[in-house]
N, C-alpha and C positions, 0 to 999 in steps of 0.2 A: 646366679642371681644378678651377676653382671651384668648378663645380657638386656634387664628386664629397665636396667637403668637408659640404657644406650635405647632402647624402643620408645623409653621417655621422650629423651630428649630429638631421639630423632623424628618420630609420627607426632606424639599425641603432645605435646608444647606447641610447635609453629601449627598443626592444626587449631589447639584452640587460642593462639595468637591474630591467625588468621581468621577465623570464627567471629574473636574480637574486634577486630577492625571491620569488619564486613559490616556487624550489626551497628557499629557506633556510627557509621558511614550513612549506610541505608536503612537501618532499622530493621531489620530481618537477619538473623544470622547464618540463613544459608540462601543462594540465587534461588529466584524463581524465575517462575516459565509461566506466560500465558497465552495459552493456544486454543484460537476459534475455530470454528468447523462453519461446514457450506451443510445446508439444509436441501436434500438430493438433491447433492452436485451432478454435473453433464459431462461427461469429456467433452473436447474442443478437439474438432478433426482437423481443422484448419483456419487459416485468416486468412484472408485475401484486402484489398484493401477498401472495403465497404463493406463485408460480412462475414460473419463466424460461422462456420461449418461445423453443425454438432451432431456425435457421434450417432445420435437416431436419426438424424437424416435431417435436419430441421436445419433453416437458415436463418442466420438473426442481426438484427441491427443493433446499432447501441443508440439509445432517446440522447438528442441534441447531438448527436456527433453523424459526418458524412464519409470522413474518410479515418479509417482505424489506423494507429501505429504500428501494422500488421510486422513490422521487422525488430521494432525496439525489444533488448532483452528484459527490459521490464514491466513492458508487458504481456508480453511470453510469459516470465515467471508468476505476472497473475494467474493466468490462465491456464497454469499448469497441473493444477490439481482440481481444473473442471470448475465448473461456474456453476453458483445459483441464479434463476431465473426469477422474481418474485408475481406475485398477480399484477401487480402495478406496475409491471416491464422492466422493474431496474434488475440491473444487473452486475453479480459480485463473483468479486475470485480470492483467493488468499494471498498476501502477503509475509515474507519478515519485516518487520520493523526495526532499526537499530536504537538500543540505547540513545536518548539525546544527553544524559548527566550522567554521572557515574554512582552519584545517590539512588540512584534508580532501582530498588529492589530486585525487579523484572529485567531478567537477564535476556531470555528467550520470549519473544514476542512475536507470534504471527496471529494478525486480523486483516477482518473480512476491509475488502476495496471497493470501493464503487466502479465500476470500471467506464463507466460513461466522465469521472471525473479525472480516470487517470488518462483517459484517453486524450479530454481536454487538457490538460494540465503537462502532457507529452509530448503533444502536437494542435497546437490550437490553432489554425490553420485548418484543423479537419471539423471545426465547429460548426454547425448548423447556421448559415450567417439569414436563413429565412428566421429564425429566431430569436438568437443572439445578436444585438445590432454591432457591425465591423468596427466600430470604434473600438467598444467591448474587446473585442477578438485581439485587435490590436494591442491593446493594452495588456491581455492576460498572456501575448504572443511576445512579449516585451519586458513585463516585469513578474512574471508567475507560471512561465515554463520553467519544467524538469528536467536542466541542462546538463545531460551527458556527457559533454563536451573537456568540463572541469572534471579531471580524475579524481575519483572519489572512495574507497574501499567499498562502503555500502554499494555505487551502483555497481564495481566490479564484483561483487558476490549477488548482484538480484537483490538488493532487498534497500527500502525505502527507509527515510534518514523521517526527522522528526518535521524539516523544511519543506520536505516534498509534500508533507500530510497538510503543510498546511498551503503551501501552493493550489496543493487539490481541494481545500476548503474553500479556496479564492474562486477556482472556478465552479465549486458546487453552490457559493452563492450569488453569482453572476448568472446559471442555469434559475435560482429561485427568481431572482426579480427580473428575468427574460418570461420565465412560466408566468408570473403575473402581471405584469405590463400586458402579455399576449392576452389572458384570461381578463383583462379591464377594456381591452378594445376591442373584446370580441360581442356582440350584439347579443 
């Protein structure tokens, strides 16, 4: 019966110590995961530096972007598990996400990317400057790239911090009011 005290104190205490603390932190008393899926994803045979080679044979562009980040690992790791293609041309690959709090319930998080924005958002330099105006470029080239440069855990494991999402929010709305300035001057 001794043994049954010692399993006490050794397992089932600091688990529900642990337990404890987790729930009063984040509200959930054990991690969660929240994992998106691609809607018939494509493998990607290759990048070059203006098109993706996919695995039916098909060659594709990314909308507003001219020349891809074809070498960065992050967006390698989008496109690693094949891309969805949508009716509307955009185009998505998966991600991890890293925690940005520790309150954060969601431990394990990969979602869908835009990948026209990561692209911008990577190397904005390879922006479409017939429709993004170069000021624009400049600017998201200056204060809303995804500098790899500063060592980071998240970029060294592939996977996007909470800054990056919204870097790439920056250039996904700089993409909306280039689409509609274009769609106000066009006749």
């Amino acid at each position: 019966m001794k043994w049954v005290k010692y399993v006490r104190w050794l397992v089932l205490y600091p688990m529900l110590v642990l337990g404890g603390c987790h729930t009063l932190l984040t509200g959930s008393p054990i991690p969660l995961w929240h994992i998106e899926k691609l809607k018939d994803p494509v493998a990607v045979k290759s990048v070059t530096k203006t098109h993706m080679m996919l695995e039916d044979g098909h060659s594709i562009t990314l909308p507003f972007i001219t020349a891809l980040p074809h070498d960065n690992p992050l967006f390698q790791a989008a496109i690693s598990d094949g891309i969805e293609i949508s009716e509307d041309g955009t185009t998505s690959g998966l991600m991890w996400l890293d925690r940005s709090c520790g309150n954060d319930p969601v431990v394990w998080r990969k979602v869908r990317v835009n990948l026209s924005d990561l692209a911008g958002s990577l190397q904005p330099n390879g922006i479409n400057e017939s429709i993004v105006h170069p000021d624009a470029i400049a600017y998201l080239e200056e204060h809303q790239r995804i500098d790899l440069s500063q060592s980071s855990r998240s970029h060294r494991m592939r996977h996007l911090t909470f800054w990056d999402r919204s870097k790439m929010w920056a250039v996904h709305r700089q993409f909306e009011v280039s689409a509609k300035l274009a769609e106000a001057d066009s006749p």
